[in-house]
N, CA, C and O of each residue as an XYZ file, in Angstrom:
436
protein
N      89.323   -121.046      8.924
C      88.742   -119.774      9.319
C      88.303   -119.834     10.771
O      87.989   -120.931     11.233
N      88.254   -118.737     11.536
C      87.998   -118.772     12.875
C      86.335   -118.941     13.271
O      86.126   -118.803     14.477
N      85.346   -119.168     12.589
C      83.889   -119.536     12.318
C      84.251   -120.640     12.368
O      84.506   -121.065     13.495
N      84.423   -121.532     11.240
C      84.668   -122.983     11.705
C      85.429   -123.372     12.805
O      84.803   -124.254     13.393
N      86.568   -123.111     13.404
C      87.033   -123.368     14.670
C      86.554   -123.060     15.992
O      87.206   -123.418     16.973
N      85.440   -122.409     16.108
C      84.489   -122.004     16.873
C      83.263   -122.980     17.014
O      82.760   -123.339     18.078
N      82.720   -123.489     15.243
C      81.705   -124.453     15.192
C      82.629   -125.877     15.816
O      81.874   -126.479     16.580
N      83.589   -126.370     15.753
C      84.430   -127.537     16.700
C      84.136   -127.135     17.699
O      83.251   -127.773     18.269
N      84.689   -125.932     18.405
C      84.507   -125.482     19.844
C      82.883   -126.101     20.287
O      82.408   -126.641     21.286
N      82.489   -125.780     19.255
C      81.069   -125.725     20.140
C      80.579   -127.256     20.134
O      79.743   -127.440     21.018
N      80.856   -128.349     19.417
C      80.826   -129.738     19.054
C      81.259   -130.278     19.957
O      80.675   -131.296     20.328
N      83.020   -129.609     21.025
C      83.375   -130.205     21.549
C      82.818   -130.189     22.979
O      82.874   -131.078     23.829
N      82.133   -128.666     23.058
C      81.236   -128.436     24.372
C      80.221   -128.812     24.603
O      79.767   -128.889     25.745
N      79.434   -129.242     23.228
C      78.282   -130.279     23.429
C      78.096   -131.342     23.736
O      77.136   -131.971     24.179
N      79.363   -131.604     23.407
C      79.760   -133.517     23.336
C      79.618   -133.689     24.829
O      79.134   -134.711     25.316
N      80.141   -132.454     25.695
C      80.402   -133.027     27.231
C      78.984   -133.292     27.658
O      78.744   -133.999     28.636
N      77.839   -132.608     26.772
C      76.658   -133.121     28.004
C      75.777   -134.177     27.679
O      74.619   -134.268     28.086
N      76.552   -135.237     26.683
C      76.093   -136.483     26.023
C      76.675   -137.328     26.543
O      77.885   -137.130     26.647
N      76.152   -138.562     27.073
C      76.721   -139.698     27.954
C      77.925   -139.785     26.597
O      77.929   -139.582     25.383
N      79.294   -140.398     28.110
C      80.285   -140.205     27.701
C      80.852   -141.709     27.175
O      80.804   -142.561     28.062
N      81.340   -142.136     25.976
C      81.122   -143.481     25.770
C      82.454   -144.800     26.040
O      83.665   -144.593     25.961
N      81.762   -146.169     26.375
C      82.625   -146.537     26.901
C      83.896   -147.258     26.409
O      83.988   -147.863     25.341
N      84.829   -147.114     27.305
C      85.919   -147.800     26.354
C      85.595   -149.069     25.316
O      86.160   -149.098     24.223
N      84.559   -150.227     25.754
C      84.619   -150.659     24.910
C      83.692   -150.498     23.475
O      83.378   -151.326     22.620
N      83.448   -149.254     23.602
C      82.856   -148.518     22.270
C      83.340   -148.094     21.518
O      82.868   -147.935     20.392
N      84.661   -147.703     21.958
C      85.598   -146.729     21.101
C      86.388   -147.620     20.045
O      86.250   -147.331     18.857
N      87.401   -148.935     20.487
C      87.902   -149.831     19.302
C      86.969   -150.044     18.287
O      87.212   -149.480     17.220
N      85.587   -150.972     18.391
C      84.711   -151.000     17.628
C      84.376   -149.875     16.406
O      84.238   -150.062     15.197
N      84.309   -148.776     17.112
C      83.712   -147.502     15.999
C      84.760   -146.852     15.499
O      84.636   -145.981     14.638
N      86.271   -147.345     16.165
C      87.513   -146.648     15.316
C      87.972   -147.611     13.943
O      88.472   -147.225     12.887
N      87.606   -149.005     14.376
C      88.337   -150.154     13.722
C      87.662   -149.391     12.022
O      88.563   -149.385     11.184
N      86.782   -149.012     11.674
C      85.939   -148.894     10.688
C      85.860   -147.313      9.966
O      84.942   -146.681     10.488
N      86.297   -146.834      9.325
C      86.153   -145.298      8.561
C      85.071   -145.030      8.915
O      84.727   -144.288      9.835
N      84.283   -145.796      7.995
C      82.740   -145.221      7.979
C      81.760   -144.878      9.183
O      80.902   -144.012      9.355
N      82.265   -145.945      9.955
C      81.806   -145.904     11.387
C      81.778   -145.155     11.914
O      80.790   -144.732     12.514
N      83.520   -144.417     11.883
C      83.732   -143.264     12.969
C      83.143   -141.764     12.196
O      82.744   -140.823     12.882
N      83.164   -141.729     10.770
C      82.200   -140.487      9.844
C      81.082   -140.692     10.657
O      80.819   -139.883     11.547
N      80.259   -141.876     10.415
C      79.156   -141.528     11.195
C      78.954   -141.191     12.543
O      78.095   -140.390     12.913
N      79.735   -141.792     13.287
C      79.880   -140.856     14.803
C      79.900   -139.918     15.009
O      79.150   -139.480     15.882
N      80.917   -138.950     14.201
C      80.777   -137.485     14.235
C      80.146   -137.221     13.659
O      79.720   -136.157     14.107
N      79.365   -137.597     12.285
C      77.851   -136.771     12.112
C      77.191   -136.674     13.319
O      77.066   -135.665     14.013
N      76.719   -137.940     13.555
C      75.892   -137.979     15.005
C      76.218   -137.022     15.853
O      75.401   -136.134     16.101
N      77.416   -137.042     16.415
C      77.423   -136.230     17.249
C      77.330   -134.779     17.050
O      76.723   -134.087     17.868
N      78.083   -134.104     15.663
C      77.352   -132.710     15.308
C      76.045   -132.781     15.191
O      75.563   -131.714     15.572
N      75.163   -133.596     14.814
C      73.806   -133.355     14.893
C      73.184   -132.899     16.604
O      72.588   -131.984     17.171
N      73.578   -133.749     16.784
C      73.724   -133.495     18.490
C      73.851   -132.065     18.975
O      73.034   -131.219     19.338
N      75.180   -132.098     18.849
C      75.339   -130.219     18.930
C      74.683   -129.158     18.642
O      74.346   -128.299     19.457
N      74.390   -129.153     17.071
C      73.645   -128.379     16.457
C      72.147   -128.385     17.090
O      71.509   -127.412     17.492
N      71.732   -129.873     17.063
C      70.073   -129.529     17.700
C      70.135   -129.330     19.674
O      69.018   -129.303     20.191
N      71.240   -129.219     20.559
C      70.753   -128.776     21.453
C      71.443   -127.140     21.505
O      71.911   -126.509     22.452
N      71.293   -126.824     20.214
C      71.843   -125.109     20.360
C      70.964   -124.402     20.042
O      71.013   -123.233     20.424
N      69.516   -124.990     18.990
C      68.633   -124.383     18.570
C      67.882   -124.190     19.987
O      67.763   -125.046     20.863
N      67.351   -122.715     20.004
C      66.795   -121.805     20.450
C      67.484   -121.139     21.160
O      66.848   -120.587     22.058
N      68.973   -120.867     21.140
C      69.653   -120.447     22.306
C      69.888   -119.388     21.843
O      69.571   -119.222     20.665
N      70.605   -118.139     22.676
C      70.872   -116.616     22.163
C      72.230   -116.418     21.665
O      73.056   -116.584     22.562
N      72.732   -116.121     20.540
C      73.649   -116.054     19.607
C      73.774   -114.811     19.133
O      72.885   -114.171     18.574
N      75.035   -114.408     19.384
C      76.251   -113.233     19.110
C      77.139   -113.527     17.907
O      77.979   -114.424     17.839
N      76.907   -112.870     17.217
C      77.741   -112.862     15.749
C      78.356   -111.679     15.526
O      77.683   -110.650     15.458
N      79.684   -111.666     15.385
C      80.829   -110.942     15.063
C      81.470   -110.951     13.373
O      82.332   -111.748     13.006
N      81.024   -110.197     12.733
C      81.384   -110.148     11.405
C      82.142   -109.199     10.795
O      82.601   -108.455     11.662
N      82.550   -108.820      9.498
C      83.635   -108.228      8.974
C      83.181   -106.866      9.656
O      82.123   -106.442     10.121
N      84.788   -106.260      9.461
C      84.053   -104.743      9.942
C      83.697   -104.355     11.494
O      83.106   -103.362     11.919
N      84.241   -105.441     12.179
C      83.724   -105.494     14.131
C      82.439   -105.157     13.922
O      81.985   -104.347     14.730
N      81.243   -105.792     12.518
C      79.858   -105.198     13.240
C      79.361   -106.813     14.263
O      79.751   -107.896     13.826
N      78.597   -106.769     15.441
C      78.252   -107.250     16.209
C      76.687   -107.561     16.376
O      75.846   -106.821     16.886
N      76.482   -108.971     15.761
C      74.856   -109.160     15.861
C      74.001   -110.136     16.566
O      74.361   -111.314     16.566
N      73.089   -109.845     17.069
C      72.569   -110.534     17.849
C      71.289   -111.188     17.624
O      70.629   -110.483     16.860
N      70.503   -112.502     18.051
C      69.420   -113.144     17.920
C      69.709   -114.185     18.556
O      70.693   -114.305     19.285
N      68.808   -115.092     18.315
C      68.255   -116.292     18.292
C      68.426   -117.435     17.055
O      68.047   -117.515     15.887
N      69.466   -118.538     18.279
C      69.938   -119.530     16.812
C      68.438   -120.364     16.319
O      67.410   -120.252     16.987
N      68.500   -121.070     15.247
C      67.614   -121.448     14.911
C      67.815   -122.812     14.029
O      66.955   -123.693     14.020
N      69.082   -122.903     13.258
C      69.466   -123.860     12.820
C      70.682   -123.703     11.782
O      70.956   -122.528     11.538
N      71.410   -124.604     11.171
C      72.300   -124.084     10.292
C      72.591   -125.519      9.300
O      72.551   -126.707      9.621
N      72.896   -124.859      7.966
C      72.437   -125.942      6.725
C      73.539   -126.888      6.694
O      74.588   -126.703      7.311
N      73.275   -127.990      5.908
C      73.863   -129.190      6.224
C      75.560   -129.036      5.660
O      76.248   -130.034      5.877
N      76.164   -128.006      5.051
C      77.405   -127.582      4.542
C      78.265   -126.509      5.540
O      79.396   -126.024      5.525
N      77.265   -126.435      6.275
C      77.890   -125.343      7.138
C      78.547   -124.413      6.745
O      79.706   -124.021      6.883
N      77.156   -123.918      5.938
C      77.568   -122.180      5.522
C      76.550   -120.973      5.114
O      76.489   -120.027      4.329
N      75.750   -121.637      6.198
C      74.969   -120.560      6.498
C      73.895   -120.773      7.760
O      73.340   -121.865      7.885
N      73.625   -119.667      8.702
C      73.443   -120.308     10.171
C      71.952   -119.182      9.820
O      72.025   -118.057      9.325
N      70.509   -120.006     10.310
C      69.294   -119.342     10.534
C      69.447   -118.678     11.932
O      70.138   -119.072     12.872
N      68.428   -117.283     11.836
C      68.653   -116.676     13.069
C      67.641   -116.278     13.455
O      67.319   -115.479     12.575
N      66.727   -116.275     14.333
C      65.648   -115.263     14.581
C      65.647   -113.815     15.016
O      66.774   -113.423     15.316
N      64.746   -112.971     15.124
C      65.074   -112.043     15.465
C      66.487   -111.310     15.320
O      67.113   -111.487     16.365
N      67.077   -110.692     14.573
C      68.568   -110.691     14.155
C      68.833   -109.447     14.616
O      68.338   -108.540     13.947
N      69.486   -109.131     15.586
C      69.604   -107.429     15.241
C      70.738   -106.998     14.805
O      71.790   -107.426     15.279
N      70.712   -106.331     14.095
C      71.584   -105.616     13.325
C      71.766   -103.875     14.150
O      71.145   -103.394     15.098
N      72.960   -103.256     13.234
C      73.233   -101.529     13.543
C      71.813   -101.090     12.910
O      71.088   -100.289     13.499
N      71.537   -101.548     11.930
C      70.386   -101.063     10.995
C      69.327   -100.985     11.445
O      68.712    -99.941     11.662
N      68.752   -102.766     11.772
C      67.409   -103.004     11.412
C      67.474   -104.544     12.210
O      68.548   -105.020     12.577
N      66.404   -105.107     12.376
C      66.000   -106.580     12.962
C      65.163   -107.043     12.035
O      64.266   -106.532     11.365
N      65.652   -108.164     12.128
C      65.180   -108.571     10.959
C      64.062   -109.815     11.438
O      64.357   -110.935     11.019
N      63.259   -109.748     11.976
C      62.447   -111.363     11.944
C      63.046   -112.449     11.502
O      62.949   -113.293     12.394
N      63.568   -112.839     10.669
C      64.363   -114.333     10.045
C      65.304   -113.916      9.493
O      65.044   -112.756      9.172
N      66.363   -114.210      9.154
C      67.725   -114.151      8.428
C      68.499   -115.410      8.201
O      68.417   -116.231      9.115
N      69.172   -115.703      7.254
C      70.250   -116.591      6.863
C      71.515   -115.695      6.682
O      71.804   -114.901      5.787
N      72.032   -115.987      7.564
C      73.729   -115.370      7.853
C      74.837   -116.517      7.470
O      74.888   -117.594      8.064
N      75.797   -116.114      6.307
C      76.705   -116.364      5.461
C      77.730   -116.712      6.340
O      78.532   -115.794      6.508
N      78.051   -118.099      7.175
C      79.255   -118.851      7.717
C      80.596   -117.997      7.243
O      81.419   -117.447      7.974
N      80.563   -118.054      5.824
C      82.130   -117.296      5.777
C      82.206   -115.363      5.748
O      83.108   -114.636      5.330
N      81.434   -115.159      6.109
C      80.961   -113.580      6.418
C      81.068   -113.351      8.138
O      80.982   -112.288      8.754
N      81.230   -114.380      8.534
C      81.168   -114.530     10.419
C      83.139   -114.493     10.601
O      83.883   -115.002      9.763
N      83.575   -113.853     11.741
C      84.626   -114.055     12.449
C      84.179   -114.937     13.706
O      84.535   -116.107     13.848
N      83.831   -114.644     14.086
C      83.231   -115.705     15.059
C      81.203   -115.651     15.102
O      80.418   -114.754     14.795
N      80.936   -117.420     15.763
C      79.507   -117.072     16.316
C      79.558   -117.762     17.843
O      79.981   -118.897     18.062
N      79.056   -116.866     18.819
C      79.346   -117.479     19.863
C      78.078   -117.432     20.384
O      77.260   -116.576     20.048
N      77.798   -118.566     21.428
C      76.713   -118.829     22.226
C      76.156   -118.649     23.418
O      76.928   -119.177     24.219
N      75.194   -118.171     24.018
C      75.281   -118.110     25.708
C      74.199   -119.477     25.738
O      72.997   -119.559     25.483
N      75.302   -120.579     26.206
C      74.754   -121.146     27.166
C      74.076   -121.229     28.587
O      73.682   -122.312     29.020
């Protein structure tokens, strides 16, 4: 789905502002499965926590277009907290917005 290929996008744009690691880091943490799972946890954790508090645009079924404040998103990645949410409707103070209900979520860095 184009939500999840967006959440990579954004993993891979985070990654750039994390010291970049050195070659001889990389054989070590490839030689091993588990190793390299845990790397990329790490590093989505990474991502995810330097996105909290940033301003977030959500595009969902229907071209409706919503806006807030990221806040965090659950460990299955499928459902993203938002503050302040605005909606066509209404704003909502807090919301949990449904990952597979999103066409895209994009960020201003």
């Amino acid at each position: 789905s184009s939500s999840l290929v967006n959440i990579y996008q954004l993993i891979v744009v985070s990654r750039l502002n994390m010291d970049v690691q050195t070659m001889e880091e990389v054989p070590k943490k490839a030689s091993d499965p588990q190793d390299c799972r845990a790397d990329l946890r790490e590093r989505f954790l990474w991502a995810v926590t330097s996105l909290i508090g940033k301003d977030v645009t959500i595009t969902m079924h229907e071209n409706i277009t919503t806006n807030g404040v990221f806040r965090g998103i659950d460990k299955d990645v499928l459902s993203v907290q938002v503050q302040n949410l605005k909606t066509p409707a209404i704003i909502y103070p807090w919301a949990m917005v449904r990952v597979p209900d999103c066409f895209s979520i994009r960020f201003k860095l």
